[in-house]
N, C-alpha and C positions, 0 to 999 in steps of 0.2 A: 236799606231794609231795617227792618224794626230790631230788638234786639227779644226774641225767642225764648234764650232761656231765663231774662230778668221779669220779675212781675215787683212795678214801680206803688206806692202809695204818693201821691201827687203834690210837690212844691205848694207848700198854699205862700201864693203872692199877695198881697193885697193892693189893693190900687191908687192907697196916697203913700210915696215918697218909694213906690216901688215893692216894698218888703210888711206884713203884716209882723205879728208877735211872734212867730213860730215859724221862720222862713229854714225848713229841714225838707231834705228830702231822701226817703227810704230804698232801696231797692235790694234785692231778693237775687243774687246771683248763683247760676243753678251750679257752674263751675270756673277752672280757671278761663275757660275761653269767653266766659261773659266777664268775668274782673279785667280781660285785657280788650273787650270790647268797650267799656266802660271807660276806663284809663285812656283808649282811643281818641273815644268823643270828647272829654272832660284834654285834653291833651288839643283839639281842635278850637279851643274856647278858650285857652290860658294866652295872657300877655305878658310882656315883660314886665317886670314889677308884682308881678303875682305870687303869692303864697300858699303851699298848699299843704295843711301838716295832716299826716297819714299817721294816726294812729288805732290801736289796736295790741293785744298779745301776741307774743311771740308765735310766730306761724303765723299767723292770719292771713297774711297777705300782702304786707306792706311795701317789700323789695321785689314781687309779682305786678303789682301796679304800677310802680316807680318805672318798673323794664319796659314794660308795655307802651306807657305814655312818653319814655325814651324815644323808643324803635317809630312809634307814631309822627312825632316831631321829626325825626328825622327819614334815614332811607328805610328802615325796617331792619336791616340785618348790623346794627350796632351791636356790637361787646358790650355787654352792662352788667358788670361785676358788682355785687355788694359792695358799699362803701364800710361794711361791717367794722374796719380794721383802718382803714384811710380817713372814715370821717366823712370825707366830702370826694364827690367823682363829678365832673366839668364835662359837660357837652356843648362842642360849640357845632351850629349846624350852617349851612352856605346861605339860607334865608329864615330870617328870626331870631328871638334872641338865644341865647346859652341856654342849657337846662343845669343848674346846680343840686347834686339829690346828695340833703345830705342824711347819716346816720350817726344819732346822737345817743345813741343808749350806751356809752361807756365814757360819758360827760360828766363829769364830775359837778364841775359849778356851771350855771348856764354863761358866766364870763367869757369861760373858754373856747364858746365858740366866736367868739370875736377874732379868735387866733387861726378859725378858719376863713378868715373872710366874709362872714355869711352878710357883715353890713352893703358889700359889694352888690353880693349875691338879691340883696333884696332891691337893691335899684337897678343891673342892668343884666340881671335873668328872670327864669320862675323857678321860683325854689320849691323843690320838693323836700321837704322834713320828716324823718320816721323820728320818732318818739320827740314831736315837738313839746312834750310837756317838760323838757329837760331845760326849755328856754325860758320858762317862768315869765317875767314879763316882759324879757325879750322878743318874745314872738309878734309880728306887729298885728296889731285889731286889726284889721281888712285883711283876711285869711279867708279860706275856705279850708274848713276842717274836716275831711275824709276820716271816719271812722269802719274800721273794717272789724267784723266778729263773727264765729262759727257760723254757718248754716246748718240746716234741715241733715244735712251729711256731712260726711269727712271733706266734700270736695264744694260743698256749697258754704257759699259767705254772705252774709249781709252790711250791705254798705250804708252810713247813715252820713249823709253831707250835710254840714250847716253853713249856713252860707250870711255873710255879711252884705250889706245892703250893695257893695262894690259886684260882689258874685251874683247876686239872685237873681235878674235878670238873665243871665247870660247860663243859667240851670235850666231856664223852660224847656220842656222836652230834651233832654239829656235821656230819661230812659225811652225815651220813643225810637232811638238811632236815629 
């Protein structure tokens, strides 16, 4: 089924090398159950080696998505504690690879996260990142960059994904469910 309470503005693709000038795509989440319907889909479509930095301000949504696309990957009733305080939280599932989610907003220099592993992280999981901008130009180009910010209400969010030529393909119809 489709997803009801998103209203999508449409990936523009272009048709040489896959990706036109502006491969972004919009959507309109009415609450959390469309941010974890979304995190679902987009969690159906990640490979190992994927990157995915989730940012946005505080609230928005970021450790709501990360849960979501958790419990997706795997049975659904996983424990997904904030990495707020750890840093980095390790899922490993019985088919596919790990999910590494980490939370970088009390990083001091982006070095440091090399002391969590994340080099690991980026060859034999899919790394979810909150406040990737902490990695400066660690973060590696072939990312898909999840931006989350207020919505129309207290409970709606707007999600803006930009996507590198590795992701854009693999975005078509994401808001269609």
């Amino acid at each position: 089924p489709g997803c009801n309470p998103c209203v999508a503005a449409p990936l523009r693709i272009g048709e040489k090398e896959g990706v036109d000038a502006d491969p972004s795509l919009i959507i309109e989440l009415a609450d959390e159950r469309a941010t974890q319907a979304l995190a679902a889909r987009l969690a159906g479509r990640a490979r190992q080696g994927d990157v995915i930095a989730l940012a946005g301000p505080l609230g928005s949504g970021k450790t709501s998505f990360a849960r979501a696309f958790i419990r997706a990957r795997g049975s659904g009733h996983e424990e997904v504690p904030s990495p707020t305080f750890t840093l980095v939280e390790i899922y490993a599932f019985p088919a596919g690879p790990p999910v590494w989610h980490f939370d970088l907003f009390r990083l001091e220099t982006a070095e440091e996260a090399w002391e969590l592993g994340i080099e690991e992280a980026f060859v034999e999981a899919i790394s979810l990142i909150e406040w990737p901008e902490r990695l400066g130009g660690l973060l590696p180009p072939a990312h898909l960059r999840l931006a989350l910010t207020p919505g129309a209400d207290a409970a709606a969010r707007v999600a803006r994904l930009t996507a590198t030529p590795e992701w854009a393909a693999r975005l078509r119809g994401l808001a269609d469910g």
